[in-house]
N, CA, C and O atoms as a DFTB+ gen file, in Angstrom:
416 C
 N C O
     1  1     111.353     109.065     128.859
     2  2     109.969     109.385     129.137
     3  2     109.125     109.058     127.909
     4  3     109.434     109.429     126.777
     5  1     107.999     108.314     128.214
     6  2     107.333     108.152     126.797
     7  2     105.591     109.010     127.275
     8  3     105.077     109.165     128.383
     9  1     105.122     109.393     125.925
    10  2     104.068     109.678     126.241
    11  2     103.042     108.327     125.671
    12  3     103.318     107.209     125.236
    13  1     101.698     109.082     125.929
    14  2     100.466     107.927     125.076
    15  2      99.615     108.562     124.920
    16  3      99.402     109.380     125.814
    17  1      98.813     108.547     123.903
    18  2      97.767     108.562     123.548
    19  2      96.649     107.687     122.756
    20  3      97.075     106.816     121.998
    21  1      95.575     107.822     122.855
    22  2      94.588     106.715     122.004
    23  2      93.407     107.113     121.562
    24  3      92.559     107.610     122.303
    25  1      93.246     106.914     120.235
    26  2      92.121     107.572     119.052
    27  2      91.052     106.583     118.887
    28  3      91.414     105.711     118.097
    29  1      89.811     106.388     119.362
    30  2      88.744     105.845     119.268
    31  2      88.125     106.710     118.168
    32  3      88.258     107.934     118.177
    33  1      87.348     105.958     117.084
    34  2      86.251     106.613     116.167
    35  2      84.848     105.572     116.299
    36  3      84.795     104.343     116.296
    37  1      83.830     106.531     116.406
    38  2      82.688     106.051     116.960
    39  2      81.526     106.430     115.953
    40  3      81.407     107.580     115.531
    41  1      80.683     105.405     115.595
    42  2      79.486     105.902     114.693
    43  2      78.419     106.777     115.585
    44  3      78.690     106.706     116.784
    45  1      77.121     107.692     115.248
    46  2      76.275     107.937     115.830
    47  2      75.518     107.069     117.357
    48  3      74.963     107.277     118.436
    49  1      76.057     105.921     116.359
    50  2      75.281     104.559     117.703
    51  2      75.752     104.313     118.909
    52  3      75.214     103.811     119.896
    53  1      77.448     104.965     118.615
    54  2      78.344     104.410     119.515
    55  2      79.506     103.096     119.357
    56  3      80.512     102.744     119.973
    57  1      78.709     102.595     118.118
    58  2      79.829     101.680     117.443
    59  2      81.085     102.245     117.225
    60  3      81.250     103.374     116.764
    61  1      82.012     101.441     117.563
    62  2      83.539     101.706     117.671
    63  2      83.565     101.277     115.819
    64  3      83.049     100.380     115.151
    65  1      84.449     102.452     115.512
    66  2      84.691     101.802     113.410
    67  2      86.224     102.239     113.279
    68  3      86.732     102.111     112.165
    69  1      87.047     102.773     114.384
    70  2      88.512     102.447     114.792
    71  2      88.863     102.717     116.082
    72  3      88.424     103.560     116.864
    73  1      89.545     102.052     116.176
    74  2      90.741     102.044     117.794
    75  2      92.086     102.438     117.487
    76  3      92.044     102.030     116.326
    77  1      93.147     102.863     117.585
    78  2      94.734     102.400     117.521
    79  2      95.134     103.682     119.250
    80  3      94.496     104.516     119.892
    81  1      95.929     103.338     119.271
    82  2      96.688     104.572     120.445
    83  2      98.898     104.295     119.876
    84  3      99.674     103.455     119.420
    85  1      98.845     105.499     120.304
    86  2      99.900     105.985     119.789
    87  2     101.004     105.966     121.304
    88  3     100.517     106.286     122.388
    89  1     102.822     105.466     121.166
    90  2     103.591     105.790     121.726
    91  2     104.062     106.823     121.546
    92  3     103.690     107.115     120.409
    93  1     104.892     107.921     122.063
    94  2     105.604     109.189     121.772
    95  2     106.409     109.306     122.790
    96  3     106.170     108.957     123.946
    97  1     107.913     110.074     122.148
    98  2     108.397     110.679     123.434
    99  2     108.535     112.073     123.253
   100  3     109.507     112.683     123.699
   101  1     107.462     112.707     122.516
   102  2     107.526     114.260     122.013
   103  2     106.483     114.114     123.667
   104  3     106.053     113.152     124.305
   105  1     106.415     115.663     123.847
   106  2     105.590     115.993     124.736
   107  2     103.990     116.690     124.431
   108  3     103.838     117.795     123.910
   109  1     102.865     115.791     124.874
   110  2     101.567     116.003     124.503
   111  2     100.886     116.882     124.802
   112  3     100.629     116.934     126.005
   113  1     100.406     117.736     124.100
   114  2      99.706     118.999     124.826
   115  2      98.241     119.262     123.806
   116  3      98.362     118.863     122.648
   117  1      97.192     119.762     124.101
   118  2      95.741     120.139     123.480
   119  2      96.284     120.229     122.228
   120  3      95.802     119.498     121.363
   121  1      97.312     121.072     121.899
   122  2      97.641     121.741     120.749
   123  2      98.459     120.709     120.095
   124  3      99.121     121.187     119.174
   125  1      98.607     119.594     120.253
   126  2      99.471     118.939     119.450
   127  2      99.569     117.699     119.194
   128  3     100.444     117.081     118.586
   129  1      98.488     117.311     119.759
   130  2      97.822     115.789     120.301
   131  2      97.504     115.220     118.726
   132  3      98.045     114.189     118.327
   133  1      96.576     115.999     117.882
   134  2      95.880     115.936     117.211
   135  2      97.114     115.458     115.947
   136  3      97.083     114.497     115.179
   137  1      98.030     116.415     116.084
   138  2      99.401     116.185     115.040
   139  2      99.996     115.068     115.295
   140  3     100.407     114.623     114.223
   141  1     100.334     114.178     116.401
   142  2     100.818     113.154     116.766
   143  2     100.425     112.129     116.324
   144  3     101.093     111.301     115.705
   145  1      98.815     112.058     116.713
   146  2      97.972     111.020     115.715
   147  2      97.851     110.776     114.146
   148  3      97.697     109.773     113.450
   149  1      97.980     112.046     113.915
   150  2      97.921     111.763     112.305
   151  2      99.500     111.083     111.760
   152  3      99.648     110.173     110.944
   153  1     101.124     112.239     112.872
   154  2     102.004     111.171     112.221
   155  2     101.315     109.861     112.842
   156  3     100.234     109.803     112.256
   157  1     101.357     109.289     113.314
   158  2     101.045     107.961     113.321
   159  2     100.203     107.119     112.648
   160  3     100.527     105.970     112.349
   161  1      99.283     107.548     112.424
   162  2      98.430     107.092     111.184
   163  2      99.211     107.210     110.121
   164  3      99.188     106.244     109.358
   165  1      99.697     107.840     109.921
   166  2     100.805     107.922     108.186
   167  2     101.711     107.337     108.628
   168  3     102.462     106.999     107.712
   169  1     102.091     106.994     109.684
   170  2     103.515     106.192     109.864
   171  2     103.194     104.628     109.602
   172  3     104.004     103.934     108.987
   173  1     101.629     103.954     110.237
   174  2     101.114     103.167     110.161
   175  2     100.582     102.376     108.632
   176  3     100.513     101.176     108.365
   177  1     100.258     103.571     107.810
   178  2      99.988     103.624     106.413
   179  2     101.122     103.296     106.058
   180  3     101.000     102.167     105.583
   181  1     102.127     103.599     106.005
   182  2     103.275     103.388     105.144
   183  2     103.599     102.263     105.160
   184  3     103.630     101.758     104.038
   185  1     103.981     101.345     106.322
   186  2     104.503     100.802     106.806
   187  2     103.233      99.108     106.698
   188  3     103.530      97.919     106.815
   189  1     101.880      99.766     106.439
   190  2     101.065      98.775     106.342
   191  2     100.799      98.188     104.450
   192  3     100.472      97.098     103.981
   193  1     101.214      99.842     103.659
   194  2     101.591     100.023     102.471
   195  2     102.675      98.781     101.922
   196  3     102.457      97.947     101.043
   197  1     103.804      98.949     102.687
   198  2     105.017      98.426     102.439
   199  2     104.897      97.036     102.524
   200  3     105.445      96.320     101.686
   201  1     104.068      96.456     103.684
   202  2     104.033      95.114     103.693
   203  2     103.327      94.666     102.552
   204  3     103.833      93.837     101.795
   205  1     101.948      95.249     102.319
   206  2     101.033      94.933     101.331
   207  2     101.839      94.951     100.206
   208  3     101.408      94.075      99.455
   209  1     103.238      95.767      99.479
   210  2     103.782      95.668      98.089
   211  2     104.711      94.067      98.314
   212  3     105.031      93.179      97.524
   213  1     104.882      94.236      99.546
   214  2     105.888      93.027      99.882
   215  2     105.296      91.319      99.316
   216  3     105.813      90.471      98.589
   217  1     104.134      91.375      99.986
   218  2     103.084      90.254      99.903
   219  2     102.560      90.217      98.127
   220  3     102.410      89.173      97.492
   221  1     102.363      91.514      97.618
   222  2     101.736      91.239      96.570
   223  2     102.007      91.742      94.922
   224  3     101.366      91.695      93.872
   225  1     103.211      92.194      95.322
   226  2     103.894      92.763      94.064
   227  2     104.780      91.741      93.286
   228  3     105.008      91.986      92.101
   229  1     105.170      90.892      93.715
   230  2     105.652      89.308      93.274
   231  2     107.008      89.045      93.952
   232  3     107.865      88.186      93.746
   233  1     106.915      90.198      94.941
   234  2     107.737      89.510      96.040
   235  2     107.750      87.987      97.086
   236  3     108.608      87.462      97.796
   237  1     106.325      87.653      96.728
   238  2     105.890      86.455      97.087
   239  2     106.165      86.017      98.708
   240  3     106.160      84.842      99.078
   241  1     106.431      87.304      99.704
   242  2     106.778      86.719     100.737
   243  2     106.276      85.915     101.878
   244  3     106.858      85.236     102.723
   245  1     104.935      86.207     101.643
   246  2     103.851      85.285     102.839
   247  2     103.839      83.666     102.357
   248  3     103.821      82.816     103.248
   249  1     103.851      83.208     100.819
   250  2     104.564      82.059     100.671
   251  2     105.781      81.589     101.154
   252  3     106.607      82.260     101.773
   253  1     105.879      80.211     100.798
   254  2     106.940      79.604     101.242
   255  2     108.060      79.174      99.469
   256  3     109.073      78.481      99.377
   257  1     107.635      79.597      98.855
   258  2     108.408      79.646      97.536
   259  2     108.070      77.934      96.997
   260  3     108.780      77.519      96.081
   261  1     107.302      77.258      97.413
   262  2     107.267      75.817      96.909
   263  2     108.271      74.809      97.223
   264  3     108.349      73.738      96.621
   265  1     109.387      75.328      98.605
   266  2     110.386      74.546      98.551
   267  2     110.897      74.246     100.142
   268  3     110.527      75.201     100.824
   269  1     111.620      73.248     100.966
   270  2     111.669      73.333     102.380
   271  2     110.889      72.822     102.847
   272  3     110.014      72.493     102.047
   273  1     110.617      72.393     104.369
   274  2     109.818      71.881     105.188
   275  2     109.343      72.824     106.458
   276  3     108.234      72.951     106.977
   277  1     110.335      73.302     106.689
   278  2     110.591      74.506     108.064
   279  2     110.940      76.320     107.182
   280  3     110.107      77.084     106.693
   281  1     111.829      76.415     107.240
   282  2     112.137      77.924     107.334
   283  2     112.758      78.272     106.275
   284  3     113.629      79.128     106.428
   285  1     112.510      77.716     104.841
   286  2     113.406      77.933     104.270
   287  2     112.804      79.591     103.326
   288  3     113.445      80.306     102.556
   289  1     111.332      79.721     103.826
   290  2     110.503      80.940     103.253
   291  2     111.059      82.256     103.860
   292  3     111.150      83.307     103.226
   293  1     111.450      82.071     105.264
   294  2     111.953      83.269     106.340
   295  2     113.798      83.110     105.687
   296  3     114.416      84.157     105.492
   297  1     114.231      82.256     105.516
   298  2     115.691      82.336     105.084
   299  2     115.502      83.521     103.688
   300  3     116.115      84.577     103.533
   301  1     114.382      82.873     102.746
   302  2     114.705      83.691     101.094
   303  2     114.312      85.397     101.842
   304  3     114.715      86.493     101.452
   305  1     113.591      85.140     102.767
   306  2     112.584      86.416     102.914
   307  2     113.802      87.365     103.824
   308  3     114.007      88.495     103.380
   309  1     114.604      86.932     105.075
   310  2     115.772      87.593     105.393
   311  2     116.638      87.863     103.994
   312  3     117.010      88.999     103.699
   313  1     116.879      86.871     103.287
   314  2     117.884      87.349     102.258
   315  2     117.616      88.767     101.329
   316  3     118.359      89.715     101.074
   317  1     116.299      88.480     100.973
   318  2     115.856      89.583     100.019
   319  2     115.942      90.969     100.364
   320  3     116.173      91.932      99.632
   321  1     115.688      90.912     101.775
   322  2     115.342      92.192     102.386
   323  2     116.758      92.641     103.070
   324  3     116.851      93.840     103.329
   325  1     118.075      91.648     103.447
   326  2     118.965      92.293     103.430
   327  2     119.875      92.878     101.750
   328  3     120.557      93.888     101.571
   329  1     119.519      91.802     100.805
   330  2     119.840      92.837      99.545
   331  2     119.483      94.222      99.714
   332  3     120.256      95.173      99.823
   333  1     118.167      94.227      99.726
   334  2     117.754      95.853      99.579
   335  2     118.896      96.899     100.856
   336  3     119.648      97.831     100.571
   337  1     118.709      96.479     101.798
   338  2     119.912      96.587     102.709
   339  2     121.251      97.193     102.326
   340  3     121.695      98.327     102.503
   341  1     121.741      96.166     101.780
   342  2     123.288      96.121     100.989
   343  2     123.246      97.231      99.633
   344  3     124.202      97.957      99.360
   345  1     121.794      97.206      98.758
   346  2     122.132      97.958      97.706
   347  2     121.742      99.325      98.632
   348  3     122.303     100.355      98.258
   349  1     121.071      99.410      99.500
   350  2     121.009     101.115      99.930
   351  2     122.192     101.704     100.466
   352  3     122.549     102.876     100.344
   353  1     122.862     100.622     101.172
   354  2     124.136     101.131     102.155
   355  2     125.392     101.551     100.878
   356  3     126.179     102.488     100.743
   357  1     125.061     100.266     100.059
   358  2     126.494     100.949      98.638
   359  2     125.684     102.259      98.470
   360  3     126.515     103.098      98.820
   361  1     124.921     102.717      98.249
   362  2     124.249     103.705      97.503
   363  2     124.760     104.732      98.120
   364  3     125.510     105.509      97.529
   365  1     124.379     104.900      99.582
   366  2     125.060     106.138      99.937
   367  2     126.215     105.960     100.541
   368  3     126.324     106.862     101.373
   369  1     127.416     105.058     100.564
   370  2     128.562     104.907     101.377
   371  2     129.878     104.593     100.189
   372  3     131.044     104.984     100.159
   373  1     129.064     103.691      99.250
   374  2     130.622     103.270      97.953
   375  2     130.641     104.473      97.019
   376  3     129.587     105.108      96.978
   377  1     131.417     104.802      96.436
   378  2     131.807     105.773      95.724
   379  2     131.974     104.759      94.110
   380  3     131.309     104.933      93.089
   381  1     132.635     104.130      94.245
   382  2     132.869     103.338      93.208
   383  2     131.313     102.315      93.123
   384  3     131.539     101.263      92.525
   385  1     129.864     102.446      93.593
   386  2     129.329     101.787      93.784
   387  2     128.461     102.961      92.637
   388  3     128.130     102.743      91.471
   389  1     128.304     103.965      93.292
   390  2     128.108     105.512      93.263
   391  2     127.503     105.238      91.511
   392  3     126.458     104.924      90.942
   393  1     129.426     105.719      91.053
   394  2     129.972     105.737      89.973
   395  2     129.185     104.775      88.952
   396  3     128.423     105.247      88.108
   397  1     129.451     103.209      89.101
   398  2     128.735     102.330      87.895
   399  2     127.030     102.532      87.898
   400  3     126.313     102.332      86.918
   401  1     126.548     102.997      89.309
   402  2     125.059     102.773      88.667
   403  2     124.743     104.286      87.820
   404  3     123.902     104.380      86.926
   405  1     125.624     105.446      88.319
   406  2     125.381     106.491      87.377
   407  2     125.694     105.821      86.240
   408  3     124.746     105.633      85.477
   409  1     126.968     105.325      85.843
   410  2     127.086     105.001      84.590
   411  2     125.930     104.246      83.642
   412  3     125.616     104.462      82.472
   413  1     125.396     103.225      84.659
   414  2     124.273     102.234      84.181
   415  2     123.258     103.105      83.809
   416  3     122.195     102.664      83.373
C-alpha cells in the first residue's frame, strides 16, 4: 500500500515558489501529514547535498575526466562510488579490515 501526498507553496499572488509531493507507505493522517513532508524534504536535502559534494568537491563527476569517446566518465564514476561501497562493507563486516585502520 503506498500513500501520497503533495506540498504546494504559494506567494500572496498565488504564485507557486514550490511544488514536490511525497511517496509513503506509513499511514497519513491530519496529525502526521505535516511530519512526512518535512522527512522528505530532509531526505531530499541530503541526497540533493550529496550530489552537489559529488559534482563539486573534486570528485569531478559530471565531467568526463578528459578521456574516452562514450562512457568512459560513467565507468570512473561506477568505480568510485563502488570503492566507497567496498571501504564501508570492510568497515563493518572485516575484522582484520577493522583492526589496520584502527591501527592507521
Amino acid at each position: 500500500m503506498v500513500n501520497w501526498c503533495e506540498l504546494t507553496v504559494t506567494t500572496a499572488d498565488g504564485q507557486v515558489t514550490y511544488h514536490n509531493s511525497f511517496a509513503t507507505n506509513y499511514p497519513l493522517s491530519d496529525e502526521n501529514v505535516a511530519e512526512v513532508v518535512r522527512a522528505g524534504l530532509t531526505r531530499w536535502k541530503v541526497e540533493n547535498e550529496n550530489n552537489n559534494t559529488l559534482k563539486t568537491k573534486g570528485y569531478h563527476l559530471e565531467h568526463n575526466f578528459g578521456h574516452g569517446k562514450q562512457h568512459l566518465s560513467s565507468l570512473l564514476a561506477t568505480l568510485n562510488i563502488l570503492s566507497l561501497l567496498f571501504h564501508t562493507l570492510l568497515e563493518l563486516l572485516d575484522n582484520k579490515y577493522q583492526l589496520l585502520r584502527a591501527h592507521l
